[in-house]
C-alpha positions as CSV (number, residue, x, y, z in Angstrom):
1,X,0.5,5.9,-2.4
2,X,-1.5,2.9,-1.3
3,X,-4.2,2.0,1.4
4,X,-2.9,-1.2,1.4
5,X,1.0,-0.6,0.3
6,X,3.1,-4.0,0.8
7,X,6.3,-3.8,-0.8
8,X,7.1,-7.0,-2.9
9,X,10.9,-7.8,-2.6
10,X,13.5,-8.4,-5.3
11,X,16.7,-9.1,-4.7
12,X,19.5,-7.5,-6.9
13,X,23.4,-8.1,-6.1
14,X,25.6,-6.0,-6.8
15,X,29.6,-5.0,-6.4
16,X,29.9,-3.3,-2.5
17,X,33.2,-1.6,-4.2
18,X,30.7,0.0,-6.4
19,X,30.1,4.1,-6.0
20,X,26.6,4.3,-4.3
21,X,25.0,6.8,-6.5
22,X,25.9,5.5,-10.2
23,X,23.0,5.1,-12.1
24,X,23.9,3.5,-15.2
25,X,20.9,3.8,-18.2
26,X,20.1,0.3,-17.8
27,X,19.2,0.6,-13.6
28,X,16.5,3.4,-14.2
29,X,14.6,1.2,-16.6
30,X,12.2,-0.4,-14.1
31,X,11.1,-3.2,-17.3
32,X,14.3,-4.3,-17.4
33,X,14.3,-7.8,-16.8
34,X,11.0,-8.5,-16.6
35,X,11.2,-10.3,-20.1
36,X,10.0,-13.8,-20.6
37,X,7.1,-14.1,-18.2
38,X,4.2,-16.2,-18.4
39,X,1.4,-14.6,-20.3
40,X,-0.7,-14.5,-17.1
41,X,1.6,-12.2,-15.5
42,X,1.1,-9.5,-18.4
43,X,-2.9,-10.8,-18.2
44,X,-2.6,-9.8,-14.2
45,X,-0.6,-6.8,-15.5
46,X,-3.5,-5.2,-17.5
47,X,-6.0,-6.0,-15.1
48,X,-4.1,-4.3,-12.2
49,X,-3.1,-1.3,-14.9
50,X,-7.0,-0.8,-15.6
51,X,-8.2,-0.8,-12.2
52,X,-5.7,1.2,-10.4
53,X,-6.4,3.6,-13.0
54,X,-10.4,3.8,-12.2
55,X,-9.2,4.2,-8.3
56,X,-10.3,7.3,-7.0
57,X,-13.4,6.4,-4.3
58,X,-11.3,5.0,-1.4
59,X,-8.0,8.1,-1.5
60,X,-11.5,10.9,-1.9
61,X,-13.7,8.7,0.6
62,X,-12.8,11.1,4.2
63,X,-13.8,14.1,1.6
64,X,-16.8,12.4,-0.2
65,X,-18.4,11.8,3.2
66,X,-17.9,15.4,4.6
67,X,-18.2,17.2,1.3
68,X,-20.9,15.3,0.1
69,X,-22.9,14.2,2.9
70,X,-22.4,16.6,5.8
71,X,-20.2,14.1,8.0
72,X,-17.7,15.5,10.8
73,X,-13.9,14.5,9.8
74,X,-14.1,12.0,12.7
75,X,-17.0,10.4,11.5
76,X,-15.5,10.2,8.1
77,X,-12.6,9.2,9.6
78,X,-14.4,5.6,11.1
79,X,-15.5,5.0,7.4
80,X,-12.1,4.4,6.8
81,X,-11.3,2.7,9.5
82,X,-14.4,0.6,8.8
83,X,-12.1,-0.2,5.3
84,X,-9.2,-1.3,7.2
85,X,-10.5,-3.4,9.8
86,X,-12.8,-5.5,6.9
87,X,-9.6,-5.5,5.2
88,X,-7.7,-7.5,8.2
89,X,-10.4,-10.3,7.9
90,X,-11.0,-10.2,4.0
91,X,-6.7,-11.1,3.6
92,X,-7.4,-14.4,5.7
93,X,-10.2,-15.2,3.8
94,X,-9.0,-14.3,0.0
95,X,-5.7,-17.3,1.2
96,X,-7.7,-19.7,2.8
97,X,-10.6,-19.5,-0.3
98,X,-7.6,-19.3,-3.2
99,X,-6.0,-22.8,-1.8
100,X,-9.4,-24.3,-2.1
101,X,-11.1,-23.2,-4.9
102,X,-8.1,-21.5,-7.1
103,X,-6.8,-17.8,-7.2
104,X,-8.8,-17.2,-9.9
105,X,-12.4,-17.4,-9.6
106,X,-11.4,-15.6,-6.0
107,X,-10.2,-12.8,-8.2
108,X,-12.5,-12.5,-10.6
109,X,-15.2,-12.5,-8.1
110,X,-13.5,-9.8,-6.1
111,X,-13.5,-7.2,-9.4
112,X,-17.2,-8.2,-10.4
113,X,-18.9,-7.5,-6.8
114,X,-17.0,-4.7,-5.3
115,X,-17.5,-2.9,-8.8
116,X,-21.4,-3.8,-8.6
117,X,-21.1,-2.3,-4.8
118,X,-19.3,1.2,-6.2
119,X,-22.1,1.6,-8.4
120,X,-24.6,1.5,-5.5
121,X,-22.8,3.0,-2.9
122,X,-23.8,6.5,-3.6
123,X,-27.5,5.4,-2.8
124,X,-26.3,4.8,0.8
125,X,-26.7,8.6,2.6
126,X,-27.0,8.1,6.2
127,X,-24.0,7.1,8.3
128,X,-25.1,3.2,9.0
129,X,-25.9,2.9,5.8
130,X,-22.7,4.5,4.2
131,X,-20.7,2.5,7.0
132,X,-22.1,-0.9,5.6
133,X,-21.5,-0.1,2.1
134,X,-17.9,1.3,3.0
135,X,-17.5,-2.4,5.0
136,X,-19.5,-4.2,2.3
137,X,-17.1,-2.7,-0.7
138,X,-13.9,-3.6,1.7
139,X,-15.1,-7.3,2.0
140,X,-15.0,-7.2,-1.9
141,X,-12.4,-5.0,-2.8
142,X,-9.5,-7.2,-0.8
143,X,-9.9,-10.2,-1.6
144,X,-8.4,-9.8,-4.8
145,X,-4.6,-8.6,-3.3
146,X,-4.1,-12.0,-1.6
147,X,-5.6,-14.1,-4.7
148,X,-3.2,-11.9,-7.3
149,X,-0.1,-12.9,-5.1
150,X,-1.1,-16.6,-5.0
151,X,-2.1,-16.5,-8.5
152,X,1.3,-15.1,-9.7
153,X,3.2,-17.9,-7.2
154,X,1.4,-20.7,-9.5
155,X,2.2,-19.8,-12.7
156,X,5.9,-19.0,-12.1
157,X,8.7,-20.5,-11.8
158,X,10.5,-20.0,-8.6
159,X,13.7,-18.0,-10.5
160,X,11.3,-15.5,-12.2
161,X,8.6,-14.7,-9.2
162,X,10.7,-11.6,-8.2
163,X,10.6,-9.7,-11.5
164,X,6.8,-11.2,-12.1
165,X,5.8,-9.1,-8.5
166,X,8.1,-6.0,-10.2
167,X,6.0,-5.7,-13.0
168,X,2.8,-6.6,-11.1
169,X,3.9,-3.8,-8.5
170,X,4.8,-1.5,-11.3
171,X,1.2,-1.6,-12.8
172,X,-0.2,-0.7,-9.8
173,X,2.1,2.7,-9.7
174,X,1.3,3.3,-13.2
175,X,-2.3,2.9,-12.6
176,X,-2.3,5.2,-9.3
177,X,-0.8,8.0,-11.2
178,X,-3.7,8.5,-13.6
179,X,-6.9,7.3,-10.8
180,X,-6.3,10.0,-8.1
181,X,-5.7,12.5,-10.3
182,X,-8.5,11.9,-12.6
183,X,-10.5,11.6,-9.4
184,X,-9.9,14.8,-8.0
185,X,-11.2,16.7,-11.3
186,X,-14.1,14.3,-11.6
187,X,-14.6,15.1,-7.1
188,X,-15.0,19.0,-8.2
189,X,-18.1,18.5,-10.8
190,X,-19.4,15.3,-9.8
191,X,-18.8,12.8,-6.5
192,X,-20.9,10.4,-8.4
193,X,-19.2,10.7,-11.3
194,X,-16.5,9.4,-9.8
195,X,-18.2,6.4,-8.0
196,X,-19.6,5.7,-11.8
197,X,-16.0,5.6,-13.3
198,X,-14.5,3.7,-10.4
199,X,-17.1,0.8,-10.9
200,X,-17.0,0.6,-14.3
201,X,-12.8,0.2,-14.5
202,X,-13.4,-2.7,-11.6
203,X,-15.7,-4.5,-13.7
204,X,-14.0,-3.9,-16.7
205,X,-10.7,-5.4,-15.4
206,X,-13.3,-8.4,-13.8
207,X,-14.4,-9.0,-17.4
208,X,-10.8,-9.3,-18.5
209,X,-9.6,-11.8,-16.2
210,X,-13.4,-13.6,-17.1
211,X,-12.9,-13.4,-21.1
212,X,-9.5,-14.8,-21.4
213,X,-8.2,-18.0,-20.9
214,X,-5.4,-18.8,-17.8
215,X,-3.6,-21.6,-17.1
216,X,-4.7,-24.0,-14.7
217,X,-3.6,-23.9,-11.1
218,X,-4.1,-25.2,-7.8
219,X,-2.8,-23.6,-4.4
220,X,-1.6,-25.7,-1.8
221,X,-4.6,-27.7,0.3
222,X,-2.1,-29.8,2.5
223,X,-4.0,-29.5,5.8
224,X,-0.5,-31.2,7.4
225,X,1.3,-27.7,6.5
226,X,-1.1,-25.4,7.3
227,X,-1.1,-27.1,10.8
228,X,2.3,-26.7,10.7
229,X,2.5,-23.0,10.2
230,X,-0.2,-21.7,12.5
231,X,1.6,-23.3,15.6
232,X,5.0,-22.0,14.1
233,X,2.9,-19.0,13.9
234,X,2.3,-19.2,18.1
235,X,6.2,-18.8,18.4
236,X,6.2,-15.2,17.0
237,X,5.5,-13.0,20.2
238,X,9.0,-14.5,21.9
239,X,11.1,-12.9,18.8
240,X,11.8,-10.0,20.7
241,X,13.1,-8.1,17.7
242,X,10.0,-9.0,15.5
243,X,8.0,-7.7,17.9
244,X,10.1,-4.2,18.2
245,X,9.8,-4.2,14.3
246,X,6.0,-4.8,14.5
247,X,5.5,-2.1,16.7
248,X,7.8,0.4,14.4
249,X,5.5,-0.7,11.2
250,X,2.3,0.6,13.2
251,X,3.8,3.8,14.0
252,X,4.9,4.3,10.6
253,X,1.6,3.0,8.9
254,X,0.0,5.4,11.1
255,X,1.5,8.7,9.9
256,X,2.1,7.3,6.7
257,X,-1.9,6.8,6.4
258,X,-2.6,10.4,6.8
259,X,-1.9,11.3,3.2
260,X,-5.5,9.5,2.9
261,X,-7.3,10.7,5.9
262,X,-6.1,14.1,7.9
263,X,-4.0,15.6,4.7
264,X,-6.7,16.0,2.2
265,X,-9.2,17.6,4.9
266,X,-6.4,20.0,6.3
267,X,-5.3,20.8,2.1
268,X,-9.4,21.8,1.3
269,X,-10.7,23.1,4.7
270,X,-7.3,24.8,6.5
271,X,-5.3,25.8,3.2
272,X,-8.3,26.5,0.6
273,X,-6.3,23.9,-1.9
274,X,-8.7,22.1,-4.6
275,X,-9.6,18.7,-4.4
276,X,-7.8,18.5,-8.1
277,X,-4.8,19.8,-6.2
278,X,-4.8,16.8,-3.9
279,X,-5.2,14.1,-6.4
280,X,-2.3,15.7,-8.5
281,X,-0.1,15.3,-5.0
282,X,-0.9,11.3,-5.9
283,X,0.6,11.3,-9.4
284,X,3.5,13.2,-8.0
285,X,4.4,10.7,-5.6
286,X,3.4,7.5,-8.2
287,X,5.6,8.9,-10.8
288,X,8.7,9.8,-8.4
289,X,8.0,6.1,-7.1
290,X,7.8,4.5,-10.5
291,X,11.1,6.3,-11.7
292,X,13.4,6.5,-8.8
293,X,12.6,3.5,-6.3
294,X,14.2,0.5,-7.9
295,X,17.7,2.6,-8.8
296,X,17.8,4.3,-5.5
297,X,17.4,0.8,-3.6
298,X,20.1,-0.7,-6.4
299,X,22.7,2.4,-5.3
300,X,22.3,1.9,-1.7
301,X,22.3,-2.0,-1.5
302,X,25.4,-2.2,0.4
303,X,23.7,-0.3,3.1
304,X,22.8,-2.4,6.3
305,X,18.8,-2.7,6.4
306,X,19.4,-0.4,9.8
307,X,20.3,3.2,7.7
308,X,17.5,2.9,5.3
309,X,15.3,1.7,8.3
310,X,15.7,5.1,10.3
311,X,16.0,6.9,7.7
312,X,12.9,6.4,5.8
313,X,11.0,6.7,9.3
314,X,12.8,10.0,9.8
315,X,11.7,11.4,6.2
316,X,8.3,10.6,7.2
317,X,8.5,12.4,10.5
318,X,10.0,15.3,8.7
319,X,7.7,15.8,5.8
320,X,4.1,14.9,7.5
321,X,6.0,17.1,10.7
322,X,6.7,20.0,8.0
323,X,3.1,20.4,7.2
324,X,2.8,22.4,10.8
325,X,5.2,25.0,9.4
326,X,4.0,25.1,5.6
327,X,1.0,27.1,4.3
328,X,1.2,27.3,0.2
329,X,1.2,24.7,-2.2
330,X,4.5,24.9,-2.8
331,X,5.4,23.8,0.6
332,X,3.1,21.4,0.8
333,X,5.0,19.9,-2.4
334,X,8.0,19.8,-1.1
335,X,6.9,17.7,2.4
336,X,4.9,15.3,-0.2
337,X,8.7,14.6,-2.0
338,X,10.1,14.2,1.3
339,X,8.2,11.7,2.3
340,X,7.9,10.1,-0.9
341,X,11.8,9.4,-0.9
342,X,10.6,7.8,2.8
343,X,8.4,5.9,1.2
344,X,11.2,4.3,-1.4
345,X,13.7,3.6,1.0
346,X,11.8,2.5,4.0
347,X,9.4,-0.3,2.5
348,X,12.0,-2.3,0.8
349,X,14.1,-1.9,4.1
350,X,11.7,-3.7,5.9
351,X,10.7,-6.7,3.4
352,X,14.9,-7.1,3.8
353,X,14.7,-6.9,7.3
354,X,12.2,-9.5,7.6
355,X,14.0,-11.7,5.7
356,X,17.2,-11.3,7.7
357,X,15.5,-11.9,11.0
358,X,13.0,-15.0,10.0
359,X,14.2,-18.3,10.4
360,X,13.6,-19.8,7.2
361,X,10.8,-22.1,8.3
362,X,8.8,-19.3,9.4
363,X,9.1,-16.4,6.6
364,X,6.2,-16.9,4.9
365,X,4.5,-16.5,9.8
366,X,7.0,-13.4,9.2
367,X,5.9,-11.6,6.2
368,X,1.9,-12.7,7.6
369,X,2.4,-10.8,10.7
370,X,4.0,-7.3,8.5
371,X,1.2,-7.1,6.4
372,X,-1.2,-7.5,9.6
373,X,0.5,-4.5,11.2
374,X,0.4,-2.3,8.1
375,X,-3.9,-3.3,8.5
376,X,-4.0,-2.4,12.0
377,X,-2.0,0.7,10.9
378,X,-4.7,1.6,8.0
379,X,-7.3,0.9,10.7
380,X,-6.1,3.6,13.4
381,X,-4.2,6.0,11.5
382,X,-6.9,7.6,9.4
383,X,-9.5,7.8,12.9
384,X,-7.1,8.4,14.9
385,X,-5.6,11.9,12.3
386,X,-8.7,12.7,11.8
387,X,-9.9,12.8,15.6
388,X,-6.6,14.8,16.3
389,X,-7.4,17.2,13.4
390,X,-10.5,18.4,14.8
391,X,-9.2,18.2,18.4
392,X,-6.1,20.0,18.4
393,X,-5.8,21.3,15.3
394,X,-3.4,21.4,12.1
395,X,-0.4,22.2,14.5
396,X,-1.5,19.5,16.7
397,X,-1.8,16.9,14.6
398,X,1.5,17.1,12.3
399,X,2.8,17.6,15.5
400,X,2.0,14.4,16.9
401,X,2.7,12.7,13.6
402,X,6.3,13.6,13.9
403,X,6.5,12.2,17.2
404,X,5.2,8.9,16.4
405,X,7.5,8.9,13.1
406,X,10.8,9.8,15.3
407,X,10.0,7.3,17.5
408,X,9.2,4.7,14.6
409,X,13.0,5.6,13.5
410,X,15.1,4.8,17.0
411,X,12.7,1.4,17.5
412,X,14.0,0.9,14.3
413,X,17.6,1.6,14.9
414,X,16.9,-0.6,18.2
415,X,15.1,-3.7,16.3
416,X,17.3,-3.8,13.4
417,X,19.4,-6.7,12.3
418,X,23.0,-6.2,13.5
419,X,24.3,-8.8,10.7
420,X,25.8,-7.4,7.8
421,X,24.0,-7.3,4.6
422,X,25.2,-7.8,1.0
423,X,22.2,-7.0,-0.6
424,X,19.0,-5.9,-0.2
425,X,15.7,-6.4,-1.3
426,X,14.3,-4.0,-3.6
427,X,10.9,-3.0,-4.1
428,X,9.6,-2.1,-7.6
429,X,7.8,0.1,-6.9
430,X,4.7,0.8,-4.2
């Protein structure tokens, strides 16, 4: 699970006369080949490691704010919102700032002040107040994602970038199945507990990037090729197919979003379920991720980007759809696991897509304008479940969410590259 989950790509080839299902000892390993990287990758490693495992404010945020403070589930829901739509300018910002200045000092700064900001957010009470703070903290918190991708783009060497985004991708799993978890035990005794241990992980993975030496790096300040790529930029709303993919990564986003917004409230208010039952839904989902994704992409590589494409959309539909028809934990389980085998074959479907359907001079315009959707998604989805949830009810909105999933799948099926594909990029987890 992630607010902000963009798959990285690796590429893997592999024999198409090859069973699809074999998984040999060495494909389940997600470390293997992931030897030999520059020490800043296992620097950026740790420091992702430690801070995913403090995260635990922003997944209990929607039930921190109506819990804790007495807001309605819609007006919890626009302190998300508030998140993502800070989050679509703070990405822009975090590039621009790591060309000029250096990933670095971007990152750093990014740990040090949106810890500081954790630490006083629970003063904020009223709902301006606690909307600045949540906007305040976004500004902070994102510009590290763009700075950590430049930052690992510097330091390796072209060959070795996949597996250095594998293990960067793979600490962030790891780290996401002890945070949540840890966060919903901490969310029954203490909300500011939480907020305490949150900001103290941050700045404690701030003040290892700030203690330890890294090689030095500069991004790329060529004003002539930044030119260049926003007017290639322009030329995107006339690929037809890009656009019919765009629109499928919304609708997705959008009901994949609700495990952070409308699922929590309808698991404590509707179903009686613990907050500590929620956050142990988050390790579920990491740790099925962190063992399964990479060999389940590996068996079905010979697959064209099209089957993985619909069908992850369709196992989204189905398992936020279920929740309509499910009651006990137990059910609720078994939709999480659906959509959690969504999750691992849709995302590096898509990073394949793109990069069958960009012309090569405009991947990088491509792979800008997916992670924009999957923002506009994190903006609307949690509002817009949340507003459904207290309008029309549990039924109503899981109801709604399989619509917009089904219909993610055949724009999918309609979008997808019709060229055939002899491998695919594989995502190391998400």
């Amino acid at each position: 699970m992630g607010l902000t989950t963009e798959p990285t790509s690796r590429e893997t080839r592999r024999p198409l006369n090859r069973w699809p299902f074999s998984f040999a000892a060495s494909r389940l390993n997600p470390w293997r080949g992931l030897s030999g990287l520059p020490r800043e990758v296992w620097l950026l490693f740790a420091t992702n490691l430690i801070n995913r495992a403090g995260m635990m404010v922003l997944p209990f945020l929607v039930l921190y704010c109506t819990r804790e403070l007495g807001f309605t589930p819609g007006q919890a829901g626009i302190a998300l919102a508030l998140y993502g739509a800070s989050a679509i300018v703070a990405g822009p910002i975090s590039g621009r700032l790591s060309d000029r200045i250096g990933a670095l000092p971007i990152m750093r700064a990014s740990l040090l002040l949106s810890g500081t900001v954790l630490l006083l957010f629970p003063l904020a009470r009223s709902r301006l107040a606690v909307y600045g703070m949540t906007m305040l903290w976004a500004a902070c918190a994102e510009l590290f994602r763009p700075a950590s991708l430049a930052a690992i783009t510097h330091v390796v060497a072209p060959d070795e970038r996949r597996s250095a985004h594998a293990l960067n991708r793979l600490a962030i799993n790891l780290g996401m199945s002890i945070g949540p978890a840890l966060g919903g035990f901490l969310a029954t005794v203490s909300f500011r507990a939480m907020f305490v241990v949150d900001s103290a992980t941050t700045i404690l993975a701030g003040l290892v990037l700030s203690a330890t030496s890294w090689r030095a790096t500069r991004g790329s300040d060529d004003e002539t090729e930044a030119a260049y790529h926003r007017g290639e930029a322009k030329s995107l709303l006339h690929d037809r197919r890009l656009m019919v993919f765009l629109t499928a990564s919304i609708l997705c986003g959008i009901v994949f979003y609700q495990h952070e917004s409308a699922l929590p409230i309808y698991l404590v208010q509707f179903l009686n379920q613990s907050p500590a039952f929620y956050g142990t839904l988050f390790t579920i989902n990491t740790l099925l991720i962190v063992a399964l994704e990479v060999p389940l992409n590996r068996a079905t590589a010979h697959w064209p980007n099209t089957w993985p494409l619909f069908i992850g959309c369709m196992l989204f539909a189905i398992g936020f759809g279920a929740l309509a028809l499910v009651s006990s934990a137990t059910g609720v389980l078994v939709t999480v696991v659906i959509w959690t085998f969504g999750e691992m074959m849709l995302f590096p479907a898509m990073a394949a897509h793109l990069g069958d359907i960009a012309p090569e001079n405009k991947r990088g315009a491509y792979m800008g304008a997916y992670s924009m959707s999957l923002a506009v998604a994190l903006t609307i989805g949690p509002w817009l479940g949340t507003q459904l949830l207290a309008a029309l009810g549990p039924t109503g909105v899981w109801a709604v969410m399989f619509g917009l999933g089904a219909l993610a799948a055949a724009l999918m099926v309609y979008g997808g590259s019709h060229r055939p594909q002899p491998r695919v990029a594989v995502a190391a987890g998400s």
